[in-house]
Structure formats: structure tokens, C-alpha cells
C-alpha positions as MATLAB code, in Angstrom:
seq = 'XXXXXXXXXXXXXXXXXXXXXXXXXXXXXXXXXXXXXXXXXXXXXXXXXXXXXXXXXXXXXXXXXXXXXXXXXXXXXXXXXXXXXXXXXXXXXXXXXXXXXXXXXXXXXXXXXXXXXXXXXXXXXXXXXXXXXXXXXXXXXXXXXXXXXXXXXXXXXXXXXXXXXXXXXXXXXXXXXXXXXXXXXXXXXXXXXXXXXXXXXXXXXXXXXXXXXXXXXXXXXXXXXXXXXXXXXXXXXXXXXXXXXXXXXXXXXXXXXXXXXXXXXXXXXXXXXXXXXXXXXXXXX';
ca = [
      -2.861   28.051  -10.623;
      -4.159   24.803  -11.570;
      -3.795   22.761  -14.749;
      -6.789   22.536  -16.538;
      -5.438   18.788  -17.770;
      -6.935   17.074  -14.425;
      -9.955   18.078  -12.699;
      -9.365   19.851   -9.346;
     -11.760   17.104   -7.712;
      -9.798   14.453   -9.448;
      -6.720   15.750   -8.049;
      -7.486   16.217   -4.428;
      -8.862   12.694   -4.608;
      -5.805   11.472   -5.744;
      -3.871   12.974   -3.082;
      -6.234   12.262   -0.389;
      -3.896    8.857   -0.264;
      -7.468    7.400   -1.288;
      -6.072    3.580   -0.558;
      -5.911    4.407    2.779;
      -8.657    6.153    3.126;
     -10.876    3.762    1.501;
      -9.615    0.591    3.497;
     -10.089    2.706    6.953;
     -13.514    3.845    5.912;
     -14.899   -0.068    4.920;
     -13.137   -0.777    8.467;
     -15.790    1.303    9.574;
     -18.714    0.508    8.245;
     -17.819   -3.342    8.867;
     -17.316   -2.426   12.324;
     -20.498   -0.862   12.669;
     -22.320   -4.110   11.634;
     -20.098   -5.774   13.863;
     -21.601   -3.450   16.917;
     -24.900   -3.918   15.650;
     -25.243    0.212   15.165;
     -28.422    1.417   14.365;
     -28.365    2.065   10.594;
     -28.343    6.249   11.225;
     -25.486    6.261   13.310;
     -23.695    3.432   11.269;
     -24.095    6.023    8.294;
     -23.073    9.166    9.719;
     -20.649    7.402   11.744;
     -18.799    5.811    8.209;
     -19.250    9.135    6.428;
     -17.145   11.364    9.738;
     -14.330    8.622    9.470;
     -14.401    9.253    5.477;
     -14.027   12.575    5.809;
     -11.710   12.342    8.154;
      -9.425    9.961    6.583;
      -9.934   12.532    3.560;
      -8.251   15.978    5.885;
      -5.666   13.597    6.917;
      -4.299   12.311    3.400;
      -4.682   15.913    1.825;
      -2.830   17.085    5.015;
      -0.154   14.227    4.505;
       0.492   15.418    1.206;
      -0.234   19.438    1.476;
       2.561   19.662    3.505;
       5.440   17.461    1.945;
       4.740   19.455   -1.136;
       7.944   20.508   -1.342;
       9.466   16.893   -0.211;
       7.788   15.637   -2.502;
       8.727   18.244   -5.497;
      12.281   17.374   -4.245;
      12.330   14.013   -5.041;
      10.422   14.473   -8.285;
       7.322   12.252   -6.952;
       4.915   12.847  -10.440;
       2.612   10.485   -8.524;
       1.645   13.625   -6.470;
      -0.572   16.696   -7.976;
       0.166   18.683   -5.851;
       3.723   18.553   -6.325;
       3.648   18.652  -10.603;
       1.551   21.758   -9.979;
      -1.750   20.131  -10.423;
      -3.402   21.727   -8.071;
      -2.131   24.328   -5.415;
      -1.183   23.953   -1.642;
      -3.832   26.756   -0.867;
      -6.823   24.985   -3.147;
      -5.318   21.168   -1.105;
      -5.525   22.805    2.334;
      -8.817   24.737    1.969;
     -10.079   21.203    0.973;
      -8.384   19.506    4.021;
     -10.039   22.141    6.531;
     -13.865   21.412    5.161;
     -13.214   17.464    5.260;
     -12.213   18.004    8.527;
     -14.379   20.458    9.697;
     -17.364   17.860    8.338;
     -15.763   15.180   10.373;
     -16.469   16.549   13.261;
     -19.847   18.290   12.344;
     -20.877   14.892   11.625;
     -19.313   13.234   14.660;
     -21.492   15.921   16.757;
     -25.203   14.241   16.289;
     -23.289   10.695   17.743;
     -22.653   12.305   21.193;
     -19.914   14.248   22.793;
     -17.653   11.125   24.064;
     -17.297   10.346   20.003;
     -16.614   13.254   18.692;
     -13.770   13.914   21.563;
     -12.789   10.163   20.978;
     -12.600   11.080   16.990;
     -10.976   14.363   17.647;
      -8.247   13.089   19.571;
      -7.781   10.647   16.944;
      -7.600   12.840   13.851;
      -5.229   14.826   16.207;
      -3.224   12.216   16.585;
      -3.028   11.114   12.959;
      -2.243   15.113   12.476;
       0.594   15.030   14.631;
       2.367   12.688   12.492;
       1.870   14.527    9.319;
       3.092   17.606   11.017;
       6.122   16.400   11.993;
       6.279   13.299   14.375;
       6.850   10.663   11.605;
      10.714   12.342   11.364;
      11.589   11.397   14.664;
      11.707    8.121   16.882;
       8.433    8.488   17.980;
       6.852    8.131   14.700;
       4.805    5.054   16.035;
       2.935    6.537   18.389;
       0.246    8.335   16.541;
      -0.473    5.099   14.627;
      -0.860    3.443   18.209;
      -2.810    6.075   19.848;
      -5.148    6.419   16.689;
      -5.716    3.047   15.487;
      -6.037    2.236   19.370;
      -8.750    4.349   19.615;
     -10.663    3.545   16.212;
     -12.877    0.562   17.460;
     -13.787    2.567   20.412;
     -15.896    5.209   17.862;
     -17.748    2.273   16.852;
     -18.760    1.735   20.662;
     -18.919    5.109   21.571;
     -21.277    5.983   18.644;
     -23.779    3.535   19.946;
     -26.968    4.293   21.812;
     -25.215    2.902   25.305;
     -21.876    4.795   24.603;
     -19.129    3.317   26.381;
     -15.737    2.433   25.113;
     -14.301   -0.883   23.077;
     -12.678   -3.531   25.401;
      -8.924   -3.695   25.928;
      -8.689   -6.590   23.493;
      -9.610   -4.660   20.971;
      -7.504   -1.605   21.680;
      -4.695   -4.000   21.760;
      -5.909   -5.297   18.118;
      -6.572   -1.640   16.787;
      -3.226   -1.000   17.884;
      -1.175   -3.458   17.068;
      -2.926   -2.864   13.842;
      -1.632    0.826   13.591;
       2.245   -0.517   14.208;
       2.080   -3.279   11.316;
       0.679   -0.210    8.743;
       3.241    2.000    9.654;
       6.487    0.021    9.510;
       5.047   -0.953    6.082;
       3.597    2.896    4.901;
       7.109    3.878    4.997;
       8.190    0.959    3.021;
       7.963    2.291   -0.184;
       9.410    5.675    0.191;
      12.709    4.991    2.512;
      15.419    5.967   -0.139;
      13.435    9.226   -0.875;
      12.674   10.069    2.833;
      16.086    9.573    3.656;
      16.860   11.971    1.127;
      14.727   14.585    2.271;
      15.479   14.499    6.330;
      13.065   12.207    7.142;
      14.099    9.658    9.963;
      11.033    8.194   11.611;
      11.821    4.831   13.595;
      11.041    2.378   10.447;
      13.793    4.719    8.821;
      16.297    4.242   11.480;
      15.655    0.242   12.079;
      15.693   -0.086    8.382;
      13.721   -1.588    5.999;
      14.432   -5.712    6.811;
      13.591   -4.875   10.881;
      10.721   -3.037    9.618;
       9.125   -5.883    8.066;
      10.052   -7.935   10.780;
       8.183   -5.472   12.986;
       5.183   -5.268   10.849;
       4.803   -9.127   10.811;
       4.990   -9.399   14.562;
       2.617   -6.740   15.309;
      -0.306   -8.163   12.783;
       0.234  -11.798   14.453;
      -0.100   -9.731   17.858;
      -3.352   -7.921   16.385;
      -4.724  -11.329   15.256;
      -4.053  -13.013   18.126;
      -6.067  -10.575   20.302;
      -8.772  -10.721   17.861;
      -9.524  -14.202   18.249;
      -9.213  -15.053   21.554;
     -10.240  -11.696   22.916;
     -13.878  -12.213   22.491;
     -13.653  -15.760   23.935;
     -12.104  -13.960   26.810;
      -8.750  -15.555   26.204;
     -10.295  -19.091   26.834;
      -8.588  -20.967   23.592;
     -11.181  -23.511   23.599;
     -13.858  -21.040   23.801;
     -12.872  -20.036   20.139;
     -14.615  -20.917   16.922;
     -12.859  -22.918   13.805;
     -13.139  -19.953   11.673;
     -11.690  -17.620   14.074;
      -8.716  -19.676   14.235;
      -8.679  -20.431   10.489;
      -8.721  -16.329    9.975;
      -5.789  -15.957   11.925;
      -3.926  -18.772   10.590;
      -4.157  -16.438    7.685;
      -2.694  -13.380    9.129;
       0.028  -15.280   10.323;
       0.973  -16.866    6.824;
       0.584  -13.193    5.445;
       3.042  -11.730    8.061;
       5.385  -15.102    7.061;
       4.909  -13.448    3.205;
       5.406   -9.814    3.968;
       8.732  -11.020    5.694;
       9.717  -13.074    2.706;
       9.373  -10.958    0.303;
      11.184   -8.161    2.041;
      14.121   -9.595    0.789;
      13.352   -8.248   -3.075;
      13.897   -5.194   -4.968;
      11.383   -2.593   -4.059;
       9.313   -4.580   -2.268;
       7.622   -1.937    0.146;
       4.760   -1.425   -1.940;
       3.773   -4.936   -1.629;
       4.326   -5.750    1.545;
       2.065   -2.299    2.588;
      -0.780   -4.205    0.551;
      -0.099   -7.671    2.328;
      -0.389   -5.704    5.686;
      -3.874   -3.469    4.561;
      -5.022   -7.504    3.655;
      -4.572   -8.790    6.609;
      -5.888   -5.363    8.012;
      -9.138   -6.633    6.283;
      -9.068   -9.907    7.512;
      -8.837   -8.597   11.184;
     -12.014   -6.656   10.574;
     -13.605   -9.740    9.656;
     -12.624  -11.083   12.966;
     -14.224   -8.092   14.524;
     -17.371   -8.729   12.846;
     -17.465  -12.009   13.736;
     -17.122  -11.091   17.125;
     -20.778   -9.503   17.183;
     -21.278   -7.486   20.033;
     -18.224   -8.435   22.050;
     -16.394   -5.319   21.104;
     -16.912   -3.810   25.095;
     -16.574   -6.789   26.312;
];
């Protein structure tokens, strides 16, 4: 039964991992300016990946309940009892069931595209991210997240490979880092993903190498690799990225330092999207 000391909304919010959620969501909508969407389908298009983002937190967090009870994680409602696994899972089901519905108006290639990559982000919640493939949803679905942005255009047709390599790239860097925080409680608990079994120093290293990959593909990718080709800011944006990779491997040296580094990483995540934008309609290119 839930406690009537938090709302019910206010607790599935809170364990809809709403960082996350929020930072992929503004990824759309930049990224729909950035393909020059029509404002209808940069709307609905925003609003699937919300709700979307929404099924796969609650998912995340529904079903390391008892993890997460384990390890006495009072960050999570679910786990003090604040809500129930059967209220977080009947939520989970309608956000995803209104991802799709809204996917549906933007034609059939995005909602398969957006299926496949909720899917994918699924798979890891439901028990990929113990073993050493726990990379490879973040790969497959970040890869595929620019393409919605393409696909959900009037002329439908999917992002160029620059930009997969960016969205993927992208999906390493935040997953070596996601784990950051919570390696001495996963550990306890049986989880063993790959950041888990490099360890926390490689991860970082990891993280950093795969942003400067994601940044490097960002800014030459529209110029079609021709260096010369590529505007001052471009290169000024991912002068940044690199300094923040430099940063998230200094400071993984400290004390608990995995919570910072995964907000150094979701920065330069933002600064990447800027590069997309910037890129105007090159994104099939």
C-alpha cells in the first residue's frame, strides 16, 4: 500500500530516473530543430521519447526493487515502500504504451525505429546490464536515437552514419559513467556488467574516449570529414568535450566520484546536441 507522506505522482516521477529522462527528452526536441521538423511532428515526436524515457526509468527501478531494498537505497520509493511494484509497473506499461501510440501518427519506419529502441533500452533493465554485454543496448539505442528525428520527418529516411557513430559513441560514454555511482552496491547485489568488471578507473577512461569519439564525428561529419570544411565554433564545441573527458578522467581519482563524472558526461552529452543543431539539416547526410 502506499504511504500517504509522498504523492503517488511524486513518487513515480522520482523513480522515473527523471535526470535522464529529462536530458534525453531536450536531446529531442533540440534535434528536431536541428532537422527542421515541422512543429506537429517535432511535438509529438518530443512527447513519444518522454514517455518513453518515462517506461524505461520506472522499468529500471520496478525491477531492482528488491536490489535496491537490499542495499538500503532510501533514494528509491519504491524500495522504502513508497509506492508499490504493481502501482510502478502499471505506470511503466501506459508510458510505454503512449510512446508508441504517439510514435504511430509519425509513420511506421519511426515507430519500428522507436520500438526497437525502447526494446533495446528494455533489454538492459531486464537483465543485460549484469553481464559483459551490458554496452550494447546503450549502442544499439543511442545509435538509433538521431535516426527518429529523420525518420519522423515528412521525407522519412534514416540519420547518416556520422551521426549513428555520434549517437553511439554517445550511449558508451553514459554508460561507463551510469554505473559509476552504484559499483560497490551492484557488486554487492550480483551485478557484473562490463564497467563492473573493467572497474571504475578503466571506466572513466572508457567514457572519456568514447565522448572525444562522439565529438569528433559530430564536427567533422557534417563537413563530410573535410577538416577545413569545418566552422570555428564547431571546433571550439569540441575542444570542450575533449577538456570535459580530460576532467571526468581527473577526477576519477577521488572519493565517490561517479556521480560527478555521470554529470560531466550528460554535459558534454548537451554540448554534442548543440553540434547537431548546428549541423542543420545534415543529419542524412
Amino acid at each position: 500500500m502506499e504511504r500517504a507522506s509522498e504523492s503517488v505522482l511524486g513518487a513515480l516521477w522520482k523513480s522515473s530516473h527523471p535526470g535522464p529522462t529529462l536530458v534525453v527528452t531536450a536531446l529531442a526536441g533540440l534535434l528536431a530543430v536541428s532537422a527542421e521538423l515541422e512543429l506537429w511532428r517535432g511535438a509529438v515526436l518530443t512527447a513519444a521519447v518522454f514517455a518513453g524515457q518515462l517506461s524505461v526509468g520506472l522499468s529500471n527501478d520496478a525491477l531492482d526493487a528488491e536490489r535496491d531494498r537490499a542495499v538500503g537505497r532510501t533514494d528509491k520509493p519504491i524500495a522504502r515502500g513508497v509506492i508499490s511494484v504493481r502501482t510502478a509497473w502499471a505506470a511503466t506499461w501506459t508510458c510505454l504504451a503512449l510512446a508508441l501510440l504517439l510514435s504511430a501518427p509519425l509513420g511506421v519506419g519511426l515507430l519500428l525505429a522507436h520500438a526497437v529502441a525502447l526494446a533495446s533500452a528494455w533489454s538492459y533493465n531486464a537483465g543485460l546490464k549484469a553481464t559483459p554485454l551490458s554496452v550494447l543496448p546503450y549502442m544499439v539505442t543511442f545509435g538509433i536515437f538521431p535516426s527518429l528525428l529523420a525518420l519522423a520527418a515528412e521525407s522519412a529516411q534514416f540519420a547518416g552514419a556520422w551521426v549513428w557513430c555520434t549517437g553511439a559513441a554517445l550511449g558508451v560514454a553514459l554508460h561507463f559513467t551510469n554505473v559509476l555511482p552504484d559499483l560497490d552496491d551492484d557488486a554487492r547485489t550480483g551485478i557484473r556488467g562490463l564497467p563492473h568488471r573493467l572497474g571504475g578507473q578503466i571506466s572513466a577512461v572508457s567514457a572519456s574516449a568514447a565522448v572525444v569519439v562522439g565529438a569528433a564525428a559530430a564536427t567533422l561529419g557534417p563537413a563530410q570529414w573535410n577538416a577545413a570544411e569545418v566552422p570555428v565554433v564547431s571546433w571550439a564545441l569540441c575542444a570542450a568535450v575533449i577538456v570535459l573527458a580530460v576532467v571526468t578522467v581527473a577526477v576519477g581519482r577521488g572519493v565517490r566520484a561517479g556521480r560527478l563524472q555521470f554529470r560531466l558526461v550528460m554535459l558534454a552529452a548537451l554540448i554534442l546536441a548543440v553540434q547537431l543543431i548546428l549541423s542543420g539539416g545534415s543529419l542524412t547526410a
